[in-house]
N, C-alpha and C positions, 0 to 999 in steps of 0.2 A: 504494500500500500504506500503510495505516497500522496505530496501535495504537491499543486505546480500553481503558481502563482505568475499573474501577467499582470501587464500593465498601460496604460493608455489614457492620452487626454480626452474625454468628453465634456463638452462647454467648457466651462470655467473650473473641471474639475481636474484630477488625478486619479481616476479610478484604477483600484487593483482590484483585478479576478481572483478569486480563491477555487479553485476547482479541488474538491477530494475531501477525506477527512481530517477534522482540525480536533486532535487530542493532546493528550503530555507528551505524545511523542513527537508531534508534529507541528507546535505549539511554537516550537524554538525559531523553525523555518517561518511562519506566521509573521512573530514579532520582530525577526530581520527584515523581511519583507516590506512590511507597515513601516518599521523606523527608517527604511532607503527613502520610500514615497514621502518621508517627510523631509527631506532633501530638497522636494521639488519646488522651483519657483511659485509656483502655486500657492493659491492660500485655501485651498479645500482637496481635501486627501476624500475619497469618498471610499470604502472596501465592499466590493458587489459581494454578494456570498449565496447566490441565488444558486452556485452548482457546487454548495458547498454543506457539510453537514458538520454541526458543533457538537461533538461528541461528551464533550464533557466541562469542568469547569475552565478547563485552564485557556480556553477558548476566550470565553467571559473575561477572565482574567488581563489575555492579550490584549482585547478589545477598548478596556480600560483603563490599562496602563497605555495605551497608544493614545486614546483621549487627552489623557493627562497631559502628553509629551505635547501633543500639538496644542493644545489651550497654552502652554508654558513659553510656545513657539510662536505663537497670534494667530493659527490658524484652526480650520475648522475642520474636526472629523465626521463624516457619516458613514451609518450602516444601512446598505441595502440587502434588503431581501435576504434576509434571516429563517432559518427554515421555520415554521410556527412554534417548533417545542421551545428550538432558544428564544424565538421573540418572546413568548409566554413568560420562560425564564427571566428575561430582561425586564418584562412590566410587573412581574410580583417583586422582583429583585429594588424595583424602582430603578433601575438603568435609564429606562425611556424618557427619565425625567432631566439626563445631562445629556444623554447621549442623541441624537440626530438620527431619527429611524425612519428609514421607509421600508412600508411593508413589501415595493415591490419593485421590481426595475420600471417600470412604467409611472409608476409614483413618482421616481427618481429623474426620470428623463422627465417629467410634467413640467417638475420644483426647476430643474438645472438648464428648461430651455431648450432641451437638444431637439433636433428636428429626426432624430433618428428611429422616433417612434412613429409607426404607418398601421394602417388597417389592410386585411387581408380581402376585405368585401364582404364577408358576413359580421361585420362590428365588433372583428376580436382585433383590439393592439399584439401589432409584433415589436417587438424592439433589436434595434441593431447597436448594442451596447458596447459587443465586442466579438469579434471570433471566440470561440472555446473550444477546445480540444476536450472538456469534456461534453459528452451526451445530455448528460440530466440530471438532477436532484440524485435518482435513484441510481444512477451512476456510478456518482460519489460514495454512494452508498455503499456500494458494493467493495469500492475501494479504487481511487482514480488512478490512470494511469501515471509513473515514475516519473518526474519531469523537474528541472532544475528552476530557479525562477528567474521569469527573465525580464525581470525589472529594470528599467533605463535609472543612470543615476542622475538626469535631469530633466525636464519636463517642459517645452519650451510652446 
């Protein structure tokens, strides 16, 4: 199992891909990831986690310690597209209450402006966020493919 993490500007953002699962084991790659992206000229780091699954706490853990770094930095962190158990986590946790969540990628492209959300003709939004090498939610599930991250160290 591993994680592969990417990364790309959408609008005014920095969004990083999380594809795979994010436990104590993987937790480490996670928060080098997140603390490259805050590198970037940018002043909003946004982590998509729509083909990602938060397996356990240390997940939460990363999330909020990268918070931390970037409030301390002047810039803004957000969470998209949380699978529901961690969102659920985050709202009894009261997370949702510092942290910047959208429930979905499409929420996210709404708030950020991007024009890369379209309709398909029967009224469902698609979103072009970003390529992903992985498949799905259930994917990641299963365990995402091995992949290094391939984070740029500036963001222009």
């Amino acid at each position: 199992m591993g994680l592969l993490l990417t990364s790309h500007r959408c609008g005014r953002c920095l969004v990083v891909n999380v594809c795979g699962n994010v436990g104590a084991g993987t937790a480490g790659l996670l928060h080098t990831g997140l603390r490259a992206a805050l590198d970037s000229d940018l002043l909003l780091i946004a982590v998509n986690l729509a083909e990602a699954v938060l397996a356990d706490a240390s997940a939460l853990a990363v999330l909020t310690g990268i918070h931390r770094r970037a409030a301390l930095a002047s810039k803004v962190f957000l969470v998209v597209a949380p699978d529901p158990e961690a969102h659920e986590t985050m709202r009894v946790a009261g997370l949702d209450r510092s942290l910047l969540i959208f429930p979905t990628v499409a929420d996210f492209n709404a708030w950020n402006g991007d024009p890369g959300t379209y309709s398909d003709g029967r009224g469902i939004p698609h979103v072009r966020i970003s390529p992903s090498r992985c498949a799905s939610r259930d994917a990641a599930a299963r365990g995402s493919p091995a992949g290094a991250s391939t984070m740029p160290s500036k963001a222009t």
